[in-house]
Residue, then its C-alpha position, 0 to 999 in steps of 0.5 A: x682324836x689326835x691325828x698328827x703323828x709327831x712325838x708331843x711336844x712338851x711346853x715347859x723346860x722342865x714337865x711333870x711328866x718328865x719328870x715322872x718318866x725319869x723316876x720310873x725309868x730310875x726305879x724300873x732298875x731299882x735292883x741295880x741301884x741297890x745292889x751297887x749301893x750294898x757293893x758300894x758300902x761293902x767295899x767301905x767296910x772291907x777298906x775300913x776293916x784293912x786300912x791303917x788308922x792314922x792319928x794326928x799330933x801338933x806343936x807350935x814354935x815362935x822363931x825370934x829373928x836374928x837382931x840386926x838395927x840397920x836391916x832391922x830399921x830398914x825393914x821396918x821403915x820400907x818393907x814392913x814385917x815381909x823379910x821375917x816370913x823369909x826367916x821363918x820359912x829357911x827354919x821350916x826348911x830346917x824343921x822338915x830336913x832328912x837330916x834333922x828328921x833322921x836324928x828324930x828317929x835315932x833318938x827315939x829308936x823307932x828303927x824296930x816296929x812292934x805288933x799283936x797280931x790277932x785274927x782280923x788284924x795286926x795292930x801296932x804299938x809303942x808302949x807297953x811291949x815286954x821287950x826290947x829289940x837292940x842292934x838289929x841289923x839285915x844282913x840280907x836285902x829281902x829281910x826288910x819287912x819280915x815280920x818275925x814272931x815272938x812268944x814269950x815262954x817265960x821271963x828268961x825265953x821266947x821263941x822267935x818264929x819266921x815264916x815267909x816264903x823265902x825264908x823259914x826260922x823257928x828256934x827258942x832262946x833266951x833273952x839278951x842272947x845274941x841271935x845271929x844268922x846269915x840274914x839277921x842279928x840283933x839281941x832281944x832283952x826281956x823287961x821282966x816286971x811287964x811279962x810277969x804281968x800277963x797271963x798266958x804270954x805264950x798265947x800272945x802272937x807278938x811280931x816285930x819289923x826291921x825297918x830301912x832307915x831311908x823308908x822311915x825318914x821319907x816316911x816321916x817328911x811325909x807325914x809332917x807338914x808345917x804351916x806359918x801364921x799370917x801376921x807372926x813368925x809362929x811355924x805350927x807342926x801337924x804330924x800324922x801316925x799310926x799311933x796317937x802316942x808315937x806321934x806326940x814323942x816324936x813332935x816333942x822330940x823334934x823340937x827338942x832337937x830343933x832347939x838343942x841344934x841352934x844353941x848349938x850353931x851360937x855356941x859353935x861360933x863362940x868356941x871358934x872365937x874362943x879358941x883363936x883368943x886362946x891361942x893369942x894369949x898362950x903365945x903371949x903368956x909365953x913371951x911375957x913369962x920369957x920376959x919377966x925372967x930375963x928382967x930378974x937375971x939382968x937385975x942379978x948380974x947389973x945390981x940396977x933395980x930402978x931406972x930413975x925417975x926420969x927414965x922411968x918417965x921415958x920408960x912408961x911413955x914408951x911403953x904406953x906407946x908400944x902397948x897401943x902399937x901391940x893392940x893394933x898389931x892384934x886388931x890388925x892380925x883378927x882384921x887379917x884373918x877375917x880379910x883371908x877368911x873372906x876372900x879364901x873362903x874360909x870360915x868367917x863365923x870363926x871372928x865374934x862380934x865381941x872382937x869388933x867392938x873396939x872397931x867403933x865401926x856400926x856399919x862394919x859390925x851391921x855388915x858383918x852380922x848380915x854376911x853371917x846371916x846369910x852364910x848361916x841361911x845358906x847352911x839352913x838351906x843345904x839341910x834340904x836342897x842341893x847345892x846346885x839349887x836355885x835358891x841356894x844359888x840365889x843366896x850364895x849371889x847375895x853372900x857375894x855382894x855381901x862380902x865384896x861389902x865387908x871386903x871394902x870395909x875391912x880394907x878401909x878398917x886396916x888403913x885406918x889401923x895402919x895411919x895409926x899404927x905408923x903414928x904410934x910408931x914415929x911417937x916411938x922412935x922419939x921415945x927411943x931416942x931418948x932412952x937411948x941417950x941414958x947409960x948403958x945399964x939403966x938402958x937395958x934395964x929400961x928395954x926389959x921393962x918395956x917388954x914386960x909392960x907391953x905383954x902385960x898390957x896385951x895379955x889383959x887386953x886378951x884377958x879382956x876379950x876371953x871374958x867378953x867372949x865367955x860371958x857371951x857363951x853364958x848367955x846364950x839363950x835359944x832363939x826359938x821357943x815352944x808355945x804349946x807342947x805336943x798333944x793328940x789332935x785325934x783320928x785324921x784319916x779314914x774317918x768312917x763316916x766320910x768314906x761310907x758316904x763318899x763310897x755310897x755317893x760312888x756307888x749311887x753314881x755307877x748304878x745311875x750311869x748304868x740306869x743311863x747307859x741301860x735307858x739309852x741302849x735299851x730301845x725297847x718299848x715297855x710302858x704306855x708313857x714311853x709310848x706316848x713320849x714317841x708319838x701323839x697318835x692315839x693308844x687305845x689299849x693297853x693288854x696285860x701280859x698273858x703268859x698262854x697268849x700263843x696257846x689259848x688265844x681265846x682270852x675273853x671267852x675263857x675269862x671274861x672277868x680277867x684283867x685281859x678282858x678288861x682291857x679288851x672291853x676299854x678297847x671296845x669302849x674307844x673305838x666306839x669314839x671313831x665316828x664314821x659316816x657309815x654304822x659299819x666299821x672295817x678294822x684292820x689289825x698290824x704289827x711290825x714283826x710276828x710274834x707281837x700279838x696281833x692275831x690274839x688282839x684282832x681274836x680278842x677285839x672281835x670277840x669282845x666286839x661281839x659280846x656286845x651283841x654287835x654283828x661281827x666278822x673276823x676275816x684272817x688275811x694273814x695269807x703267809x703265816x695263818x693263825x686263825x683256824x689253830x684259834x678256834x680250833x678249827x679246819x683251814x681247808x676252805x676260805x679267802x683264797x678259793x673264794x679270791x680264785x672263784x673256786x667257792x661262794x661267799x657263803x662257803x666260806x663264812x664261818x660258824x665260832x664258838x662265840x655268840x655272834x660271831x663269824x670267820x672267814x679262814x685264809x683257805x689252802x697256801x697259795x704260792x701267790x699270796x700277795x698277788x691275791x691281795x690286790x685282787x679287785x675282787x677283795x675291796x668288793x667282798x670287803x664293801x659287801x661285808x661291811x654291810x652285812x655286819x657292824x664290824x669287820x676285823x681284819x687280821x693282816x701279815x706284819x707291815x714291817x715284813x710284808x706289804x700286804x697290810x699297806x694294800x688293806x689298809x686303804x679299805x679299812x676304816x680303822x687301822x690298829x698298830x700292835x706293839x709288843x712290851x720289851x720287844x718293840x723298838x722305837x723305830x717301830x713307832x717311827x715306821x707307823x709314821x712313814x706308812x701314814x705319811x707315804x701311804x694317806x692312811x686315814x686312821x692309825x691307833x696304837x695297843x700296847x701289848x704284854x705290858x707289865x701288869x704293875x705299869x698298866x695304869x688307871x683306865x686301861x684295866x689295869x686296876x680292875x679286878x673280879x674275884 
């Protein structure tokens, strides 16, 4: 036998045994796993009954960057394609803007939500509702979100039913009458084909939603997200909504609108440069029509027609002059306007690029397009930051050095402009001066002439540019393109089969931290495994649970084919294993606390004991609290303790059970000295003789964890067996065995399990044994 009183010690990391011991104490609480598992899947199902399904759509847009040769061959020769992703992220910003989105929803009207409401729920919808909600306004804050009713009587009147705690409405109207209070207003118009198709309209509980305009717009920013392919300029949009259909109209609508707003941006900047060349050519119509009418009078009143060939040479010399002087003087005048534009702050998209390319100039024209670029990207920007933000910030530093740029280069291009101008100018002077030599009347004639040459010529000159520029505006082209259309991509969230695993996985989880918690708190001992897990001294017994234990302890002589007298009988059998030098045995019976069985153990142990025709003595030495008398029925007015004082024999006090072989000695009257007469020389003497006289003496002690007696009875027992409680002994119970043994060189110590769950007995301790 094991005589070490430590817990075993388990040899491997992971034992089966272990293992065992952990699935039992998970099934022990079986009821708690299930009913977090049926918790667990009622709550998934009440979510999924009350949660709002939401439905994706998705789009895909290709953005062509702006061309720019110089950038475009820097980038390509030092940074490769990098600067693109740059681009397309300023026109994803563009995409997700309040402003743009807020556009999406004014076109689309989605200012009005409408509903069926049934029994369990309240579904939405989009298409197929029989009438219309116009120019519906809250005149009141506390409106916002009121459902009201509407049920259709007929195709000319409805009745329109508000129920709310705050405010109460019922009244009936008629479609395309204007409903006015002081919370609400708007018109309802009935579309006449679709209620004339539904039976029983007036059953129908249908219910619309006045929506704030900022809610629907933070709404769908956040229902929208836009991703950018990795290798090209491609933004895919992904929305999420309530309804498939809504979702789809709405993605097409924002692209449309997407697009609509950058030809938009093209066509502004040509109708800016439109309209200034306009202006230079109505001001010089004007002059060339006041010119050409001063020609015709001079010619009336001077009867001179012709400047002679001569003249004539002088006059178109002259002219052609004065018409590269009046070119000048306009390029001069747009270099001007864009040198204010720049450094005033003005708008510099105002100048088109078809005005510089008379300029010759590639790097002025390259400057210019990348410095309208960036004021264009800082226009996309504002869409959705502030103008204190850092990347806005970080844009306008890089417009700046941009325009200190093009500042250069416009200063270097009117230098240039003015050498020439004054060139053309000194050329002129020449030509004056010999015209001026010529009479007088061919002279005038000659300056008149002039003028109207030099008019013409920047009238086509402007006549010229007004075609450039329209025939940019004709081909204006937007720069993004829809690669695939709006479709469903079907149920986004909740999927159902998702959230029942993830609640049943939570509600799993809950039960087995409550099966942890319950196991670490729970100190009490309930199965034989638990036991063993605690101690390696030996278990002996394991008693079934017998619910007439504390009445009727009498259990193997009632019931000798029962499961507790069964496992009296495997008692029985592993005591016989104890070998000692003597044949009789002492056996003395413990427990921690009263109320764990050990009087109805050492009754049982005796009786069984002597059932197998042993001579046995029970002896009850339970001195406080005696129990043996009420056992076999019996008179306790004679027993230890007058023989312990010499007031009887030994004879006297040894007596006669109902059971075959058989005998008790009672604890007599109380004695106020009861633990005093424990110690008693006297006793270890009777107790020697005894053990003589019989095979085996059982003695039923006081609880060692109450009183000290049974410490001063276990030195004169051979065997001491340690009575623990199911469910009610703790396993600190186990550890005051093993002080005793340790403080106390007890020499054998045994444990029996009582009251144990008859399902947790297991093979070999009665507990699959059975008589019918």
């Amino acid at each position: 036998m094991q005589t070490n009183n430590q817990p075993k010690q388990a040899g491997n990391i992971v034992d089966k045994q272990d293992i065992r011991n952990t699935l039992n104490k998970v099934l022990k609480y079986w009821y708690w796993i299930a009913l977090f598992l049926m918790i667990s899947i009622a709550v998934a199902f009440l979510y999924l009954r009350r949660s709002t399904v939401y439905y994706g759509a998705s789009t895909s847009i290709l953005v062509k960057p702006q061309e720019n040769a110089i950038k475009d061959a820097f980038q390509s020769s030092f940074m490769g394609s990098s600067m693109a992703s740059e681009d397309v992220y300023n026109e994803m910003q563009i995409l997700k803007s309040s402003r743009l989105i807020e556009e999406t929803i004014n076109r689309m009207d989605l200012g009005v939500s409408y509903f069926i409401k049934g029994r369990l729920r309240t579904g939405e919808l989009y298409q197929g509702i029989p009438f219309a909600v116009e120019d519906a306004k809250t005149l009141n804050p506390s409106i916002g979100g009121v459902a009201f009713s509407v049920f259709i009587q007929d195709t000319m009147s409805y009745v329109l039913n508000i129920d709310e705690s705050h405010i109460q409405y019922n009244k009936t109207h008629r479609f395309g009458e204007p409903v006015v209070t002081e919370n609400f207003s708007f018109v309802i118009t009935a579309k006449s084909d679709q209620i004339s198709s539904i039976s029983r309209p007036k059953e129908i509980n249908y219910q619309f939603r006045i929506n704030n305009h900022k809610y629907l717009v933070q709404k769908y920013k956040f229902a929208l997200s836009l991703g950018k392919t990795q290798d090209a300029s491609v933004i895919t949009l992904n929305l999420e909504d309530e309804i498939p259909e809504r979702a789809v109209a709405f993605l097409d609508t924002l692209t449309r609108l997407y697009i609509e707003y950058s030809i938009a941006v093209q066509k502004s900047i040509n109708s800016n440069t439109l309209k200034f060349v306009e202006d230079q050519l109505n001001d010089v119509e004007g002059i060339l029509n006041s010119v050409e009418s001063n020609l015709e009078q001079y010619q009336r009143q001077t009867g001179t027609v012709s400047t002679g060939e001569q003249g004539q040479l002088y006059l178109q010399q002259k002219a052609d002059v004065e018409g590269e002087i009046a070119k000048l003087s306009i390029q001069m005048k747009s270099v001007d306007y864009l040198y204010n534009s720049l450094t005033s702050g003005g708008d510099i998209s105002a100048i088109s690029p078809s005005m510089m390319s008379d300029y010759k100039d590639p790097a002025l024209s390259s400057a210019f397009t990348e410095l309208s670029g960036l004021n264009q990207k800082k226009t996309n920007l504002l869409f959705s930051n502030t103008e204190n933000s850092p990347v806005v910030k970080e844009v306008e530093q890089q417009i700046e050095l941009s325009k200190r740029s093009v500042l250069q280069m416009v200063l270097n291009l009117r230098r240039s402009l003015v050498l020439k101008y004054n060139t053309l100018t000194s050329q002129l002077g020449t030509y004056r001066s010999r015209i001026s030599s010529m009479p007088t009347t061919m002279k005038g004639l000659v300056n008149i002439n002039r003028k109207v040459a030099i008019n013409e010529k920047i009238y086509l000159f402007l006549l010229e540019t007004r075609a450039k520029t329209v025939i940019e505006r004709a081909s204006i082209v937007p720069d993004k393109t829809i690669l695939e259309p709006a479709s469903s991509t079907g149920l986004i969230r909740p999927v159902k089969l998702k959230i029942y695993m993830m609640s049943a996985g939570a509600g799993l989880a809950a039960a087995l931290v409550l099966v942890f918690l319950l196991s670490l708190f729970y100190n009490f001992i309930q199965t034989k495994e638990e036991l063993a897990a605690l101690t390696s001294l030996p278990i002996i017994g394991i008693i079934g649970r017998n619910k007439n234990m504390k009445e009727d302890y009498l259990a193997v002589e009632k019931n000798p084919q029962s499961l507790t007298a069964e496992a009296f009988r495997v008692i029985r059998t592993n005591l016989s294993y104890f070998s000692y030098k003597s044949a009789s045995k002492a056996v003395l019976i413990t427990s921690t606390m009263p109320g764990e069985g050990k009087t109805f153990c050492a009754v049982n142990i005796a009786t069984i004991m002597a059932k197998a025709k042993k001579k046995v003595l029970l002896i009850d030495l339970d001195l406080h609290k005696p129990k043996q008398a009420n056992a076999f029925n019996l008179k306790n007015d004679i027993g230890i303790t007058n023989y312990l004082v010499g007031k009887a024999k030994l004879d006297d006090i040894v007596l006669d059970t109902p059971v075959e072989n058989l005998k008790i000695i009672l604890t007599g009257p109380r004695t106020p000295n009861a633990s005093e007469l424990i110690l008693e020389p006297k006793l270890e003497t009777l107790i020697k003789k005894l053990k003589e006289d019989y095979e085996y003496v059982i003695i039923d002690t006081a609880p060692v964890g109450v009183l000290s007696d049974a410490l001063v009875l276990m030195k004169l027992s051979d065997i001491n067996i340690y009575v623990l409680r199911a469910n009610f002994a703790k396993r600190d119970f186990v550890d005051l065995a093993h002080n005793i043994i340790e403080k106390n060189n007890i020499k054998s110590m045994s444990f029996v399990l009582n009251q144990v769950n008859q399902k947790k007995i297991p093979a070999g301790y009665g507990g699959t044994y059975y008589y019918k």
